[in-house]
GUGUTOR-51548 format. One record per residue: chain; x, y, z of N, C-alpha, C in turn; residue in three letters; residue number from 1. Coordinates in pm, whole numbers. Layout:
# GUGUTOR-51548
ATOM  chaine     n_u     n_v     n_w    ca_u    ca_v    ca_w     c_u     c_v     c_w  residu  num
ATOM       A       X       Y       Z       X       Y       Z       X       Y       Z     ALA  NUM
...
//
This chain:
# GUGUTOR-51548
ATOM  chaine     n_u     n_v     n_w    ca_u    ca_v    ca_w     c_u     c_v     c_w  residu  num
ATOM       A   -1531    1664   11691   -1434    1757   11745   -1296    1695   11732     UNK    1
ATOM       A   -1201    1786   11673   -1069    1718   11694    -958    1837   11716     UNK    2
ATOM       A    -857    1769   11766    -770    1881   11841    -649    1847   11765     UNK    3
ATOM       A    -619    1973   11718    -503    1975   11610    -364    2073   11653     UNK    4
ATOM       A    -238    2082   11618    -146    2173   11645    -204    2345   11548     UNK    5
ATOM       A    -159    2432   11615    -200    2553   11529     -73    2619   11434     UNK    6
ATOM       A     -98    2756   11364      10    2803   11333     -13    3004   11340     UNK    7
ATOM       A      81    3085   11309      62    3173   11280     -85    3238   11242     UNK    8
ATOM       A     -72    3155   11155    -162    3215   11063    -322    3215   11120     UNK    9
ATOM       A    -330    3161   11271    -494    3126   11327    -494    3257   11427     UNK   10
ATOM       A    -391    3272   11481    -357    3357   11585    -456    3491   11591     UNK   11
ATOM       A    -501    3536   11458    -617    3638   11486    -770    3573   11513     UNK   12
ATOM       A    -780    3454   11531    -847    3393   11532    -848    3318   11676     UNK   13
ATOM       A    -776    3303   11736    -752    3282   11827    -738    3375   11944     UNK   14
ATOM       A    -674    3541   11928    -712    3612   11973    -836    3662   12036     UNK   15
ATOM       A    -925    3650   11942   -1076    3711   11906   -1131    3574   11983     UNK   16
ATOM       A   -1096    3507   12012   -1150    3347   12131   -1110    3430   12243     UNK   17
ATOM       A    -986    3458   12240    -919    3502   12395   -1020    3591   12455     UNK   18
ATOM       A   -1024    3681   12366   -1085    3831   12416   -1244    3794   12429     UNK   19
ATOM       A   -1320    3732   12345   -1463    3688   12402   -1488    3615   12521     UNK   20
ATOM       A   -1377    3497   12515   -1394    3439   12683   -1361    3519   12776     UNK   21
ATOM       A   -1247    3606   12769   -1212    3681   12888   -1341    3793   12907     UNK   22
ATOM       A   -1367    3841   12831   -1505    3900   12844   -1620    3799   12924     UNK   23
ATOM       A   -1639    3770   12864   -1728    3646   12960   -1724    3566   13018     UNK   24
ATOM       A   -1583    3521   13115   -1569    3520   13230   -1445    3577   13355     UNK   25
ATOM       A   -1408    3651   13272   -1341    3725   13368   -1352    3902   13420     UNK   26
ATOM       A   -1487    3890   13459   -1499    4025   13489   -1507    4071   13617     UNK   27
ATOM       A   -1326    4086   13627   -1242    4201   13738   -1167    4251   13643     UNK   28
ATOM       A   -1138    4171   13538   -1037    4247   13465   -1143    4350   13354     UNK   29
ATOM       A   -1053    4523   13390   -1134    4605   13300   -1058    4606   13154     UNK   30
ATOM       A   -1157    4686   13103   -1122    4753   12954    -977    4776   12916     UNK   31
ATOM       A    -907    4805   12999    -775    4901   13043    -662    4746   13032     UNK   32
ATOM       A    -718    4656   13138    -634    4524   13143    -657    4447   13033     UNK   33
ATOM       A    -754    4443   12974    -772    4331   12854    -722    4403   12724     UNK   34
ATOM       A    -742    4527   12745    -609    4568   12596    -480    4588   12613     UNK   35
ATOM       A    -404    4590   12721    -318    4587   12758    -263    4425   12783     UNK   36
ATOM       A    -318    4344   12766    -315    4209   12776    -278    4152   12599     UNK   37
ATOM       A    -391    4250   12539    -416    4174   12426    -322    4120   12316     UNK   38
ATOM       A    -236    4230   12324    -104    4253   12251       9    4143   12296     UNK   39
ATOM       A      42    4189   12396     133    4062   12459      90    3926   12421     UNK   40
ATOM       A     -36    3873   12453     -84    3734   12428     -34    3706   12245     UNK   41
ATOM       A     -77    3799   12179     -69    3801   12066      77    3807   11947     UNK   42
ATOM       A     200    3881   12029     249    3893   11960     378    3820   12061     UNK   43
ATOM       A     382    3755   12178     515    3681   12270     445    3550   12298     UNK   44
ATOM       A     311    3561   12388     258    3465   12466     235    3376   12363     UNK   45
ATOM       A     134    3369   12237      94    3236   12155     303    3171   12137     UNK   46
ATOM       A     342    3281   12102     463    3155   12059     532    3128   12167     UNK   47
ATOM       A     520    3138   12294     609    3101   12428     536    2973   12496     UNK   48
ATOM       A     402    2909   12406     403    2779   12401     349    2666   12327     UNK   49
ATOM       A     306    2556   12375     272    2458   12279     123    2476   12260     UNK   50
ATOM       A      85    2546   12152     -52    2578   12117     -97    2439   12068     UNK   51
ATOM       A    -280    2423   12067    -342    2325   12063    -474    2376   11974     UNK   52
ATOM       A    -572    2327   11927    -678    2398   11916    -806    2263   11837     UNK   53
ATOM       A    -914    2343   11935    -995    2223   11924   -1104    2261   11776     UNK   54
ATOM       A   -1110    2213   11726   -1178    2208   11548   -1293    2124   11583     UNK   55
ATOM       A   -1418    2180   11534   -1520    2128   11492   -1552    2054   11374     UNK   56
ATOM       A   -1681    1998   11346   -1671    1932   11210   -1665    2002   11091     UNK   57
ATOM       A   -1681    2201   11118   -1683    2263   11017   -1515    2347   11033     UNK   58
ATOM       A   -1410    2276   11078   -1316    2281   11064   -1285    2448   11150     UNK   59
ATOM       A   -1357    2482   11203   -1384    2623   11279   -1319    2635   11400     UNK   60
ATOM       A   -1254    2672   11465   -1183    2683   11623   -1284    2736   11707     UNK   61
ATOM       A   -1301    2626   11808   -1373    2666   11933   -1282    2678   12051     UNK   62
ATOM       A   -1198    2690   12021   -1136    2676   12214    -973    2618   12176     UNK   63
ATOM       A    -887    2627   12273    -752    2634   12237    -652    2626   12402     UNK   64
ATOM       A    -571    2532   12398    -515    2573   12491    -338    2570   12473     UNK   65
ATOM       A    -282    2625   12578    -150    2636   12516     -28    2576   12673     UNK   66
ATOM       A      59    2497   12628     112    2436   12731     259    2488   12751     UNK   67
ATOM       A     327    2522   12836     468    2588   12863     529    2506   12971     UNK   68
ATOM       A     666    2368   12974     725    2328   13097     567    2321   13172     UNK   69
ATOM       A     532    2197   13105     415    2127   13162     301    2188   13255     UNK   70
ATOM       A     308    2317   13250     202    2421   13278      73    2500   13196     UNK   71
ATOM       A     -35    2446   13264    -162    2525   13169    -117    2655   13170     UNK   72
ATOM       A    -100    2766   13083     -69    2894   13030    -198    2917   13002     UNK   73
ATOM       A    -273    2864   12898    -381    2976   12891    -476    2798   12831     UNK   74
ATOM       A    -615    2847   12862    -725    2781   12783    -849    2836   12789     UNK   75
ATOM       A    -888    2870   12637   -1050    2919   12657   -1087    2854   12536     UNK   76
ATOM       A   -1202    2884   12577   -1305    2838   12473   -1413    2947   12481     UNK   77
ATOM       A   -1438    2970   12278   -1556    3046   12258   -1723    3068   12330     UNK   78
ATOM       A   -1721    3158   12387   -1867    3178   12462   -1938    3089   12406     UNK   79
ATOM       A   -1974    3078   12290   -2086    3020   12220   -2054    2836   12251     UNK   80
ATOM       A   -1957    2794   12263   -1934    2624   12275   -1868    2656   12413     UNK   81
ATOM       A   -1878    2717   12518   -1875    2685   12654   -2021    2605   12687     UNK   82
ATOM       A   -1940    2470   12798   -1979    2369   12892   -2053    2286   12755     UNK   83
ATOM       A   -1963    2248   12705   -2018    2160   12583   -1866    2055   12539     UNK   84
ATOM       A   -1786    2023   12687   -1700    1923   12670   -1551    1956   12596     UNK   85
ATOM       A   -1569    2052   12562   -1409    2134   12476   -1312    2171   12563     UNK   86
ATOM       A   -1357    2225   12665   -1218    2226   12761   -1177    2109   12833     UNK   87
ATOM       A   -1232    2019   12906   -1231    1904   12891   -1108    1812   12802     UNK   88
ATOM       A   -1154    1835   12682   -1137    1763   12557   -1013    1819   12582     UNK   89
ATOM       A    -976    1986   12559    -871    2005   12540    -747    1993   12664     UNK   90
ATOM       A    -793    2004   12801    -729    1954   12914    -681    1806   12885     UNK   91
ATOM       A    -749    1715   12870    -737    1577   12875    -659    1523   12775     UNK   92
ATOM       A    -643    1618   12670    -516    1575   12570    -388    1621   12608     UNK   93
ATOM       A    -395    1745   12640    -290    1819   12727    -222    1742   12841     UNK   94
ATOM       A    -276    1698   12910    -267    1572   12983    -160    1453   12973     UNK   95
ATOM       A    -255    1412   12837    -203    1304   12768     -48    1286   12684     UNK   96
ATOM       A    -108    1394   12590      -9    1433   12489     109    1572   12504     UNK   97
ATOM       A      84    1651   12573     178    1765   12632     277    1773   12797     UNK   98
ATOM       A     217    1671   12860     301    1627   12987     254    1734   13070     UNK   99
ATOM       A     130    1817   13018      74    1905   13137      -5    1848   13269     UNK  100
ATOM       A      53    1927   13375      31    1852   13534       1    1962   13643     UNK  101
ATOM       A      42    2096   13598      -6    2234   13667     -76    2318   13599     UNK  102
ATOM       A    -128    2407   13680    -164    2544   13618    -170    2644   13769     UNK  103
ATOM       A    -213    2795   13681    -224    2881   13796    -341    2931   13715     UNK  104
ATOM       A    -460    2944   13838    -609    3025   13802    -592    3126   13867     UNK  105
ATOM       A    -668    3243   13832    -747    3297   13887    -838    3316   13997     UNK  106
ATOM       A    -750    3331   14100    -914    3294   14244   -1038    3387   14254     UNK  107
ATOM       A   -1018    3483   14161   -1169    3542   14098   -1261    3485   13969     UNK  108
ATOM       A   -1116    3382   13928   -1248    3324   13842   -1297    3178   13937     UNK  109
ATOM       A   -1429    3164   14018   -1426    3020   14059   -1477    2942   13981     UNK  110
ATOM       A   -1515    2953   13840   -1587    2856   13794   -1461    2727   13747     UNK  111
ATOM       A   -1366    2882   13708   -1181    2782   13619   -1166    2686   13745     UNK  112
ATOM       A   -1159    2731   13856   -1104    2675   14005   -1150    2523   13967     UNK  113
ATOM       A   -1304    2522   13991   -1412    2425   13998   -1371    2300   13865     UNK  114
ATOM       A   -1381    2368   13755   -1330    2297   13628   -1194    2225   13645     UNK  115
ATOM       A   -1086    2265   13714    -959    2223   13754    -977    2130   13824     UNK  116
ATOM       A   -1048    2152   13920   -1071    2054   14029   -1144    1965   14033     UNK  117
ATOM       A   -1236    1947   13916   -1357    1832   13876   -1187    1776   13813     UNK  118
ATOM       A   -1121    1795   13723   -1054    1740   13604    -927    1675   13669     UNK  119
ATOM       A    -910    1662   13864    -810    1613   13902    -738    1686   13983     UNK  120
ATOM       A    -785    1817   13946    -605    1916   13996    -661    1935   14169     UNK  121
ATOM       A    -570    1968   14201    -575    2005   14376    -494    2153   14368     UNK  122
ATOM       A    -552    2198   14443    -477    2347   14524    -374    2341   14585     UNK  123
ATOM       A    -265    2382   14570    -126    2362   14639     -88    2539   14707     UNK  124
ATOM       A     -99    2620   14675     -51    2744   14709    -143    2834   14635     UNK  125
ATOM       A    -133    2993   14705    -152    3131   14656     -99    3195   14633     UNK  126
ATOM       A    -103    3245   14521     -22    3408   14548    -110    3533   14532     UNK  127
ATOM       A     -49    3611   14528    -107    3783   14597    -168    3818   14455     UNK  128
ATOM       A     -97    3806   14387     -54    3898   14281     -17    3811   14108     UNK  129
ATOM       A    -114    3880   13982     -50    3778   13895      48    3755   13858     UNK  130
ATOM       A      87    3736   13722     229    3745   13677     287    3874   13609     UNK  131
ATOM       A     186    3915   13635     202    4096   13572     269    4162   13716     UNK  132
ATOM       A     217    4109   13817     210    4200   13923      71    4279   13931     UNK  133
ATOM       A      22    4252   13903    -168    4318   13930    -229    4231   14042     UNK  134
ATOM       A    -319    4286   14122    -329    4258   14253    -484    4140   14202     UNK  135
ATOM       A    -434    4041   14132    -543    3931   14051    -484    3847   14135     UNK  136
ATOM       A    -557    3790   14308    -468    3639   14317    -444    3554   14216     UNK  137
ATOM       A    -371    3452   14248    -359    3316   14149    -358    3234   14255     UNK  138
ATOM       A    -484    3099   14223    -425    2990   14290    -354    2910   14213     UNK  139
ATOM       A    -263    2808   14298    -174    2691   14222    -194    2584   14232     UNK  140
ATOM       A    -273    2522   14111    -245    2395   14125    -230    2281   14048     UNK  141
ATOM       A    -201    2155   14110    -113    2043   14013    -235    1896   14031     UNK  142
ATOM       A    -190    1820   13956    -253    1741   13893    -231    1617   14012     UNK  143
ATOM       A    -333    1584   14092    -373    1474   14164    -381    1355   14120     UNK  144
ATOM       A    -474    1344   14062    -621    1287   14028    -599    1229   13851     UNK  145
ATOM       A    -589    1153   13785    -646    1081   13665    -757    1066   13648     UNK  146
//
């Protein structure tokens, strides 16, 4: 596995990651929110930060995360290579190499919570509402723990 910078040109490829993980693990968000999501991610969000992406030995993208003013923005990984060390992998470089130290989850997703919180981070605050304004808490939190 190795984690490389991305470009343009993966972005439909990376999409099609987005939309399978969010499918499989984020289900509060409907049909309605994830295409309405999809576009934005795709055509503002990939370039509003420091994209990452984790490559297998068949040079294939499993998982990807993207860093903004030292904040997790987004990280998934493909259904098929979930809990097989890639987010991880890709947190811990992020870490390392991107000066990332926060993020904001989802408090409907608890598994992200759990994963954050094995990897160091602590809970600092809530909010109501995401960054859309959709009634999706977010918890906040920052990096404890090494």
């Amino acid at each position: 596995m190795q984690i490389d910078t991305t470009t343009k040109t993966e972005y439909l490829e990376l999409i099609e990651i987005w939309e399978s993980s969010v499918r499989a693990t984020h289900d509060f968000l409907s049909d309605k929110n994830i295409s309405s999501l999809k576009p934005l991610i795709l055509e503002h969000y990939f370039d509003a930060v420091d994209l990452r992406v984790a490559k297998n030995d068949n040079n294939k993208i499993t998982g990807f995360i993207g860093i903004a003013d030292c904040n997790v923005e987004m990280l998934f990984i493909s259904p098929d290579n979930r809990n097989m060390g890639i987010g991880s992998l890709l947190l811990k470089n992020a870490i390392e190499n991107q000066s990332a130290n926060k993020v904001d989850v989802n408090e409907q997703n608890p598994d992200a919570v759990g994963f954050y919180k094995h990897l160091g981070f602590s809970v600092i605050g809530r909010s109501p509402l995401d960054g859309q304004g959709n009634p999706f808490p977010l918890i906040h939190m920052v990096l404890t723990k090494i």
